[in-house]
N, C-alpha and C positions, 0 to 999 in steps of 0.2 A: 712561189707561194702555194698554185694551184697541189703541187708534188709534197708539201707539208702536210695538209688536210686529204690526201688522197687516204691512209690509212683507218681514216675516221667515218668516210663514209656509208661503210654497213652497218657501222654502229649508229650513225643520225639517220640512217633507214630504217632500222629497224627501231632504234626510236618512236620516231614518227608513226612508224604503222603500228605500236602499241597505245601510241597519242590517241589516232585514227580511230581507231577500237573502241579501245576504255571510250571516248568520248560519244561516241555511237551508243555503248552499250548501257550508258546512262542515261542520253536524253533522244534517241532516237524513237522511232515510232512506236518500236515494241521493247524500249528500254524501262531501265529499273525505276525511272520518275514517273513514268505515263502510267504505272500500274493503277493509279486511283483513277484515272479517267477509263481505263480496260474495265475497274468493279462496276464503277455507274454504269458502265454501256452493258455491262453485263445483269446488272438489277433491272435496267429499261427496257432492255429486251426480252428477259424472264418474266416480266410482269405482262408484257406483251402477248407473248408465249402463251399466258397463262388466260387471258380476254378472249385471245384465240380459239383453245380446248371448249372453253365455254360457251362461245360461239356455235362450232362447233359440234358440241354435246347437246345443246339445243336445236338445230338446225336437224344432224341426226335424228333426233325423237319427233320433230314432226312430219320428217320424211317415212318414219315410220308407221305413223299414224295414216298417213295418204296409202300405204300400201293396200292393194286388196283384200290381203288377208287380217289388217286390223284396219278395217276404215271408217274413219271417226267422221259424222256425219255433219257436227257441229263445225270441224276444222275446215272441210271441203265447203261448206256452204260461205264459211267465212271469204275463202278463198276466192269460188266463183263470183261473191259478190264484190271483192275486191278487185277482180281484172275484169270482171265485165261490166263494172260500175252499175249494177241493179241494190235495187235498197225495199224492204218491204214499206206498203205506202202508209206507215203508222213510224215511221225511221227517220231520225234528225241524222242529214248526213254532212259532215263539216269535209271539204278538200282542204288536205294541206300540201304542200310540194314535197317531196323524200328527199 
């Protein structure tokens, strides 16, 4: 019986391994069904992206303002008083935890 089916089986291999495939190539990780979960993850992390820059772009400017050569006196005074917890004595000062 086994010497009847012997001629068949490149062809049920090669089957198979086109089974294999197509089957992968649909619902595997980076197949053709997962794409709307690849967009969300892709919108999620664009908008991420984007908190980020702005973060950022803000963080930049008042590293800027600390530099010597533009030194903003308002931003430094804030600063000292904020790490070295002094408060002028006319100053309601509330702690909150960060």
């Amino acid at each position: 019986m086994f010497a009847r089916l012997r001629p068949y089986l490149p062809t049920a291999a090669l089957a198979f391994l086109i089974f294999y495939f197509g089957f992968h190539a649909f619902t595997g990780e980076r197949g053709l069904l997962s794409s709307t979960q690849r967009d969300a993850t892709l919108a999620a992390k664009s908008h991420e992206l984007q908190v980020l820059r702005t973060q950022r772009q803000d963080l930049e400017a008042r590293a800027q303002l600390l530099r010597d050569t533009s030194l903003s006196a308002d931003l430094l005074e804030e600063r000292a008083r904020s790490l070295l917890g002094f408060a002028h004595p006319n100053d309601y000062v509330i702690r909150v935890k960060p």
